[in-house]
N, C-alpha and C positions, 0 to 999 in steps of 0.2 A: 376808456373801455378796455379789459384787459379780460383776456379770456384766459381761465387757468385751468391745465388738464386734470390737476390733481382735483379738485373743486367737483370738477364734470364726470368722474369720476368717483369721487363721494359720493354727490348728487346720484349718480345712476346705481352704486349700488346701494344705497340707504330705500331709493324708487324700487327697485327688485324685492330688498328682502320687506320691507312694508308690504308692498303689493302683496305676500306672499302668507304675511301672517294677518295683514285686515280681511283677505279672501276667508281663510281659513272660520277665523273666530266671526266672521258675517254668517259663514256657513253653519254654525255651530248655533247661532243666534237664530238664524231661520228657522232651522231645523227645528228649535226648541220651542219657538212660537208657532209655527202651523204644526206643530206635532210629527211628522215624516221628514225623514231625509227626501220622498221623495217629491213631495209639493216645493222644499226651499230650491231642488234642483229646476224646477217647472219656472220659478220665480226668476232668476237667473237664466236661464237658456236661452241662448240668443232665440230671435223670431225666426221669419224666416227668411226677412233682410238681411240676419246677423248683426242685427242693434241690440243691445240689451243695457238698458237704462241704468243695473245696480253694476254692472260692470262698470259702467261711464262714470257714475258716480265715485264709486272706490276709487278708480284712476282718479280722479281728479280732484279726490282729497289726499290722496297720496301726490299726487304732482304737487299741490301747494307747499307741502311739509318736504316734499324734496328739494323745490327751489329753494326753497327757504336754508336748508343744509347746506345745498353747493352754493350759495349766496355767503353764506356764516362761514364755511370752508374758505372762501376767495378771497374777500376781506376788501375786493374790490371789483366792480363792473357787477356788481349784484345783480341785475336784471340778464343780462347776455349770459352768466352763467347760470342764472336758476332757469331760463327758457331752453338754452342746451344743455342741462342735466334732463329734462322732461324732452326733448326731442328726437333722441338718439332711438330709443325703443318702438315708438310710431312711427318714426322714419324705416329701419326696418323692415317693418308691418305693408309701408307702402309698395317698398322696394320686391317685399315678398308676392306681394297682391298683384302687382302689376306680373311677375313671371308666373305666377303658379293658380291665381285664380283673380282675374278683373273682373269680376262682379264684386268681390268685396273690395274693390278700389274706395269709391268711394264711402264707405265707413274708414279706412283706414285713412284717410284725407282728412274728415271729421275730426278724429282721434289728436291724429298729428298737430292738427289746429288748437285747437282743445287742449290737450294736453302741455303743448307747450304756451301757449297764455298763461292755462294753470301755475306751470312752473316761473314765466313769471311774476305774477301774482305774488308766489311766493319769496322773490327777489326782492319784487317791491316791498314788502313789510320789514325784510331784514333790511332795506334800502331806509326805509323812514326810523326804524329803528336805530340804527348808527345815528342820523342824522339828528335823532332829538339828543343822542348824549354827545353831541360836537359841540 
């Protein structure tokens, strides 16, 4: 098991800038189908838990394809670095929730969970992948 910073790094920011442009063009895509900017915002908006399901989502199709990057990046220990390329950003999230607002602890506990499996996930496919061409 070999943890590579360069990898986790990849990982985290290939996980930002995705995150950045699947929001975008999701946004663009709503929009276009219920007709207003301002229903695809209603669709999106956290509740009043501060769950919002297409946010979860996006993350964690973006977490697969990032582990998958710092896995491809690492060349080795695929799993341990696509779980910590996905971890660092929810962690974070926790770190912030617990000083500034514990009510949203746990969703960001969720996230973290969540998210980093995801980034597993995506470990593991670059994991099986190497593996059939060995």
């Amino acid at each position: 098991m070999e943890i590579s910073s360069k990898a986790i790094t990849i990982g985290l920011v290939f996980n930002s800038v995705a995150s950045i442009v699947l929001s975008v063009v999701l946004g663009f895509v709503l929009a276009g189908a219920l007709g207003s900017g301002e229903a695809a915002m209603e669709m999106v908006r956290p509740s009043d838990d501060g769950f919002s399901a297409v946010a979860l989502f996006v993350a964690s199709v973006v977490a697969v394809a990032s582990g998958y990057v710092a896995a491809r990046a690492a060349e080795r220990g695929e799993l341990i670095n696509g779980a910590l390329a996905n971890a660092i950003r929810p962690g974070f999230s926790v770190l912030l929730s617990m000083a500034v607002a514990p009510d949203a602890l746990a969703i960001a506990l969720i996230h973290l969970v969540v998210l980093t499996l995801f980034g597993m996930f995506g470990g593991y496919i670059r994991l099986k992948q190497v593996a059939e061409y060995a």
